[in-house]
N, C-alpha and C positions, 0 to 999 in steps of 0.2 A: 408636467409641472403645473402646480396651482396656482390660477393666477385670480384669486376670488380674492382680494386683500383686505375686503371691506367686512366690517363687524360682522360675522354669524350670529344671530341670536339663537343659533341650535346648537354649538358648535360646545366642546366639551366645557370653554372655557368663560363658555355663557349663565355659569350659577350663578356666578360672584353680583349677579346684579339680579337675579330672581329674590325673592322673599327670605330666604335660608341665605343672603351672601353676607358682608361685613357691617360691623356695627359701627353705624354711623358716632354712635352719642359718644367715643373718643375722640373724635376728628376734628381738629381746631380748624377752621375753615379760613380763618386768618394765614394758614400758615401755610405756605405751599405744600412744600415736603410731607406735613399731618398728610395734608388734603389729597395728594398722591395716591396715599394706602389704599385707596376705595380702589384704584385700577390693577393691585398686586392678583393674581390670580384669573385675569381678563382675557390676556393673551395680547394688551393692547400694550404699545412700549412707553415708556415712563417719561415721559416732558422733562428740560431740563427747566429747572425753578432759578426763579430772583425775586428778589423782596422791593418794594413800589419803590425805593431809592434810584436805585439799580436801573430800573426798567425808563424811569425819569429820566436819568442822567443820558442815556443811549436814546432813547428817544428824543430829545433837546440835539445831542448832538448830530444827529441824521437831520431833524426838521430844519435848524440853522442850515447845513450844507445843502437840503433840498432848495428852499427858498433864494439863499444866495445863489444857486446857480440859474435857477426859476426865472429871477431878476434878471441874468445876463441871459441868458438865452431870451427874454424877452426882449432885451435891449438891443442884438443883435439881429434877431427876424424881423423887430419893427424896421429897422432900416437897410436889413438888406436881403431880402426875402428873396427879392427878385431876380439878382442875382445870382443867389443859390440857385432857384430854379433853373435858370439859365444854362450855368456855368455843369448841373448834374445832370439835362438832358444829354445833355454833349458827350457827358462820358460813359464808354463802353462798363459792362460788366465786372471786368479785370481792373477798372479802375477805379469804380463803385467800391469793390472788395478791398481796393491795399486803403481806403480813407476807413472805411468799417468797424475793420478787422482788428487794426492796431490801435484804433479808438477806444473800442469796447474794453482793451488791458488782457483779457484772458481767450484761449479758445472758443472761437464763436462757433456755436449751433451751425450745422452745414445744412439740414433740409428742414422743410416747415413741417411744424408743431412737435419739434424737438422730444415735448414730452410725453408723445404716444412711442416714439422711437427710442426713449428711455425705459420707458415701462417694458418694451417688446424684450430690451438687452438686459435688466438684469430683476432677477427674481427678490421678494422681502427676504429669502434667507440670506443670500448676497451681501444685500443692504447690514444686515444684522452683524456678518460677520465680517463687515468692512467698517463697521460702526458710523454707517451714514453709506449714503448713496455719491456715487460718482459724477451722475448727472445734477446736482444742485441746480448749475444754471441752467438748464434745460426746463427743470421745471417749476425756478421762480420766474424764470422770463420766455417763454415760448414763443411770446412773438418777435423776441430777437433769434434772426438766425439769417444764413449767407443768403440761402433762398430769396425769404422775403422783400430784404432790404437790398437786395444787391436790384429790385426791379425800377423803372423810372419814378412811379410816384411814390411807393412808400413810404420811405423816411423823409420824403419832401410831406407827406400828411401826416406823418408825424411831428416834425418841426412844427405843423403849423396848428396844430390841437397844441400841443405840449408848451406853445412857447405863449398863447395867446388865450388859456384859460390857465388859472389857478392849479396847482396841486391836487386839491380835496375834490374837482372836479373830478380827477380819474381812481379818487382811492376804491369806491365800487367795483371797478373793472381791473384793477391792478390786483387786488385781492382774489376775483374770479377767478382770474388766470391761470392761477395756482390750485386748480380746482383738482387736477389728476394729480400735482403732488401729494396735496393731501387725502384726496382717498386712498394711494395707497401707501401710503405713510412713510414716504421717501422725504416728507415736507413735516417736521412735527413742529410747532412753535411751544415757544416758551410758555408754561405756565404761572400765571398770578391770578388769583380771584380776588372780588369781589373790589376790582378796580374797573374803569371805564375809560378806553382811549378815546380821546376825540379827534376825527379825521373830515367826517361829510358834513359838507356846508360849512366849514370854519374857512370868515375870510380873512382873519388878523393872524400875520406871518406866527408871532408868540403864540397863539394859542392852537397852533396846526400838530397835531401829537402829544395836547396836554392829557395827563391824568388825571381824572375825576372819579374819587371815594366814594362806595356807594353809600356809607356813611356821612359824608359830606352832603351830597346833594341826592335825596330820594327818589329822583329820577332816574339815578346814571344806570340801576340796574333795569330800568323797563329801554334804554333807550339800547343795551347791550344785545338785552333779550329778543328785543324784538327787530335788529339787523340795523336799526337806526345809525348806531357806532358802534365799535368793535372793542371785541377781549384784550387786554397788551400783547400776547402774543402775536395774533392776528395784524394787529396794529403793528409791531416791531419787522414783522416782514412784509407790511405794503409799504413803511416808509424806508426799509434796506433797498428793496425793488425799484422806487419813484429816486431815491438818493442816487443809485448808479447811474439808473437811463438820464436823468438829468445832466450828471456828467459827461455821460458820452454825448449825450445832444449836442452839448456847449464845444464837445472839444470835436464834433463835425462840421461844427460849422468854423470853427476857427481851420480846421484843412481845408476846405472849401475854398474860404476866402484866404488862404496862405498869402498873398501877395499886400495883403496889409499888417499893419503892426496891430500885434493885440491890443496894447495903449491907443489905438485910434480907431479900433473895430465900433466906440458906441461915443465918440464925439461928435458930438452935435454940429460944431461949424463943419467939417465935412462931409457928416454923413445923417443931413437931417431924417427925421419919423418920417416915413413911406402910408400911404395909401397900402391896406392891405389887396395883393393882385389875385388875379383869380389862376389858379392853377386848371390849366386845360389838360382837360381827356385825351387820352391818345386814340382812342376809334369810339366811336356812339353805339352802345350795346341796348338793347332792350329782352323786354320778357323774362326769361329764364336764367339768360346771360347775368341781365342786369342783377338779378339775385345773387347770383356766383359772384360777381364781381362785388356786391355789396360785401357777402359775408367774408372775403378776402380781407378785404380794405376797412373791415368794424374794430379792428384794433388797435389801429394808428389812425381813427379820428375822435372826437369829441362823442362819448358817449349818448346816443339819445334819451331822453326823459319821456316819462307817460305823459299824454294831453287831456288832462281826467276833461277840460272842457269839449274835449273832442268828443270824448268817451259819454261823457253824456247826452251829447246833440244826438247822436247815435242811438242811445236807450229812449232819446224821449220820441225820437223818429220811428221808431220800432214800436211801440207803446200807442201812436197815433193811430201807426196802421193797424194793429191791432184793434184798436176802437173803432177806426172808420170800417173794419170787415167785420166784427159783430153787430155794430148799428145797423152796416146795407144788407146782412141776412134778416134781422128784424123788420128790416123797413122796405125794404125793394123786392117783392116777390120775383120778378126777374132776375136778380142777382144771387135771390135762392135760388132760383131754378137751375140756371147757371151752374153755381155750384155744385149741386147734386148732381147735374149731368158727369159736368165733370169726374167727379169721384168715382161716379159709376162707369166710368171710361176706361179709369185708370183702376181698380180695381183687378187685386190678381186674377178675381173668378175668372175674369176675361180671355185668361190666356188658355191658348190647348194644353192639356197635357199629352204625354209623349205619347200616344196612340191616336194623337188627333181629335181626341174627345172633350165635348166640351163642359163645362163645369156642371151640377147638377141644379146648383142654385138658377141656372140661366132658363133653367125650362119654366111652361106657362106654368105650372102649377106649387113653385115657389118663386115666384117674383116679389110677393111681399119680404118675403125674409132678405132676397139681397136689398131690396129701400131699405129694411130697417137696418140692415150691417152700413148699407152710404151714409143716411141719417146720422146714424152711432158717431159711427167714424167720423163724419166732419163735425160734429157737436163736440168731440172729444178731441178732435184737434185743435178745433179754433178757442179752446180755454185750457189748453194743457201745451204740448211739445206742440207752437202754433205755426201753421202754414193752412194755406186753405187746398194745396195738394197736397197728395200721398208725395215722401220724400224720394221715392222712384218714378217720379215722372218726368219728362223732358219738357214738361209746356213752362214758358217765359210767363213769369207775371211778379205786377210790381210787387207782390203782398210775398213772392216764395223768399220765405228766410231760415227753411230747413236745410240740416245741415246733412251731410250724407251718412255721417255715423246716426244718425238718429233713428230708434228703435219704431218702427210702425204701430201705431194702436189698433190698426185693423188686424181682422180676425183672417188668417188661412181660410 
């Protein structure tokens, strides 16, 4: 069975987009449907279309429902987090599962990353002649499933990203998600051009899933293009995805704390704001562990952001050294010497080959030639791919910042 889903550009049904495919100059671009026809003959399946009314109105109603529940699920972890915590370490697996299961509304995911386990069970022709995939929720929400959430801290980092940042904080990674849906085209989203949803960085509840014309505002298409905010399609399925989990969030923490009224889960005279508590680890992992354990748990917490000021302490740190090891070869004859020893150390010549013989450069009567290959070689290291060793060498120094995929400029 073939399981290559993603575009062929070799593939029979790859003319339609070479030089010889459909003429543009009929295709109303305004129009969905026109704008379809460029994919008849592709092999790729056909979006279903709505007109920016349409896409509005559904939009508006998901972001309304996202936010009101946003609000209460906020309103409920601020004061009683602790609680929560408390009352789910406590409970077995078997009990994790029946608050879950019947939260979520439909059949949950039973092992993690649902959507690799989708993809394995049913083939695109499947999909085709089911008209649509079985697995949906497997692979808008992957990181919902029995496995995951049934473990002690998950849906407690959950709760605590979800209920204490914004919505548009996680529409990056809510979108990600859906990464193996749509390559293989179990996930198609609706088609509208030349609109612009807004989703990242919006902090006003009204404008979280508005529509912006790129006729309107002549930015909306550079901020579309360039990953800034999203297509409406794109957009109509992270704010389906953020609408549900929001719901289930709110309605686990009301089984949680069953023993209160819902009318009294966010009154203030009994259940004043809490002090956010710190959820404790259950064993202290480091090294390789600690990795594993990260990349588990990167989906139910707050996404990280780049620290471009990090990022440049770094380049200008790097930049110094670099300057302080080409001044101290100009200025410290010592620290040339140093170096060329060095080089000369580590140089391949050095090693035997498989007869125990030794390189031919080593003998008295070319030894200028291997200076000039050391020479070469750290002149060409220290202002191109820069370390002041060969990137196969094992000597510690503050300057080595070669990486081990890096190609050698010395010569065999």
């Amino acid at each position: 069975m073939d399981r290559r889903f993603q575009f062929d550009p070799f593939s029979a049904g790859a003319f339609a987009f070479d030089g010889g495919g459909p003429d543009f100059s009929g295709i109303d671009f305004n129009d969905p449907a026109s704008f379809t026809q460029i994919l008849q003959g592709s092999g790729l399946p056909n979006p279903k279309t709505c007109n920016s009314e349409e896409a509005r109105e559904l939009a508006q109603t998901r972001s309304k429902s996202i936010t009101e529940n946003y609000h209460m699920l906020y309103d409920i972890v601020s004061r009683h987090e602790a609680t929560i915590q408390r009352r789910w370490a406590k409970k077995t697996s078997k009990q994790r599962l029946a608050i879950i299961v019947p939260a979520w509304g439909s059949k949950m995911a039973a092992v993690h990353r649902p959507d690799f386990d989708a993809f394995k069970k049913e083939s695109q022709q499947q999909r085709v002649a089911n008209s649509g995939t079985r697995y949906r929720d497997s692979f808008l929400w992957p990181y919902i499933n029995q496995e995951d959430l049934s473990k002690a801290k998950t849906l407690l980092l959950l709760l605590n990203a979800r209920a204490r940042h914004p919505p548009s904080a996680f529409a990056g990674v809510d979108g990600e998600a859906m990464h193996v849906g749509h390559v293989c085209q179990a996930i198609v989203p609706i088609f509208l051009n030349q609109w612009t949803m807004m989703l990242n960085g919006i902090t006003k509840d009204e404008d979280y899933g508005r529509l912006v014309s790129w006729d309107e505002d002549e930015d909306a298409a550079i901020w579309c293009l360039g990953r800034k905010q999203y297509m409406p399609g794109e957009g109509l399925l992270i704010l389906e995805a953020q609408q549900r989990l929001m719901a289930f969030l709110v309605e686990c923490c009301r089984q949680i704390l069953h023993d209160i009224l819902k009318e009294e889960l966010v009154n203030d005279a009994k259940f004043p704001i809490m002090a956010e508590p710190t959820l404790k680890s259950e064993v202290e992992v480091n090294g390789f562990e600690s990795l594993a354990v990260m990349a588990a748990e990167a989906p139910y917490r707050l996404p990280t952001k780049v620290d471009l000021e990090r990022i440049e302490s770094l380049l200008a740190a790097r930049l110094s050294a670099i300057e302080d090891h080409l001044w101290a070869l100009r200025e410290d004859p010592g620290y040339l010497i140093d170096t060329l020893a060095d080089h000369r150390e580590h140089r391949q010549e050095q090693v035997l080959d498989s007869k125990g013989m030794k390189h031919p450069v080593l003998g008295k009567h070319y030894a200028d030639t291997l200076w000039i290959r050391c020479i070469s070689g750290m002149l060409t290291r220290s202002f191109t791919n820069w370390s002041p060793y060969p990137s196969f060498t094992n000597k510690p120094s503050s300057f080595a910042l070669s990486t081990p995929n890096m190609v050698s400029p010395y010569p065999r």
